[in-house]
C-alpha positions, 0 to 999 in steps of 0.5 A: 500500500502507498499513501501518498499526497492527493493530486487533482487527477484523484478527484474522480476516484476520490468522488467514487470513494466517498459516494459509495462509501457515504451510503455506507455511513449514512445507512449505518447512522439512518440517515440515507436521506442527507446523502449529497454527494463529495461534489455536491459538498466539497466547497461547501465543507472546504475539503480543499482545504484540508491536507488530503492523502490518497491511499494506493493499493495495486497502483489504484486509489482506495481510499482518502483521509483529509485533515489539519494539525488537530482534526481528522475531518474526512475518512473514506475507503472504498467499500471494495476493499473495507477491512483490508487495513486501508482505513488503519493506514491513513489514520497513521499518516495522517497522526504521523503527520500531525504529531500532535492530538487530533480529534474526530467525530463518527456519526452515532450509528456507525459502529465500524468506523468508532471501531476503526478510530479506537483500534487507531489509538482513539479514545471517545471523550464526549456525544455532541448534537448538532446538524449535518455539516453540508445539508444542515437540514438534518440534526445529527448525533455524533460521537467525538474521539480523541488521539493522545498524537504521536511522539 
């Protein structure tokens, strides 16, 4: 596997990614009618923003992680290859790259993804209600966790 920085030739695969594997989220959290796809968000959410890595598997993109100095913000791997340590690879590059503590929020429901961030070091420190980032007509649930950072 290499992770490696994203590129706008990922864009495409990065959009399929996330749409395919946002149903998944969605679903999980029973909230399949706030689907919008990475298109339709990215500006609205600043994805670009964001330091963003891709993860290759056989030379093809499988998945992408987006964060800042304190926040794993975007995690996504394609549902193709869950289970195949994709998602464990870039929680580590991107808490390698931070080196500090960093935060993330799994929406409630979603109990693989809350698995993948403790099993990654993360501990839950709290429950916050809010709405959806990107489509705010729905009120959301999440649960927050919080990596200690890596020395």
């Amino acid at each position: 596997m290499n992770i490696r920085p994203y590129g706008p030739e990922d864009w495409d695969r990065v959009c399929q990614i996330h749409d395919a594997a946002r149903r998944d989220e969605l679903a999980a959290a029973k909230l399949d009618a706030a689907y919008l796809t990475l298109e339709e968000t990215a500006d609205n959410e600043g994805f670009h923003d964001y330091t963003l890595r891709v993860a290759e598997v056989g030379g093809v993109v499988s998945g992408f992680v987006a964060f800042t100095a304190d926040e794993l913000a975007w995690l996504y791997v394609d549902p193709a290859t869950y289970g195949r340590g994709v998602g464990t690879a870039l929680i580590h590059a991107a808490l390698g790259e931070a080196r500090a503590p960093m935060t993330a929020e799994v929406l409630n429901g979603n109990d693989a993804a809350v698995a993948l961030y403790r099993k990654a070091g993360f501990d839950i420190i709290g429950v916050e209600h809010g709405v959806m980032p990107g489509n705010e007509s729905f009120p959301v649930s999440v649960t927050v966790l919080q990596h200690p950072g890596v020395d």
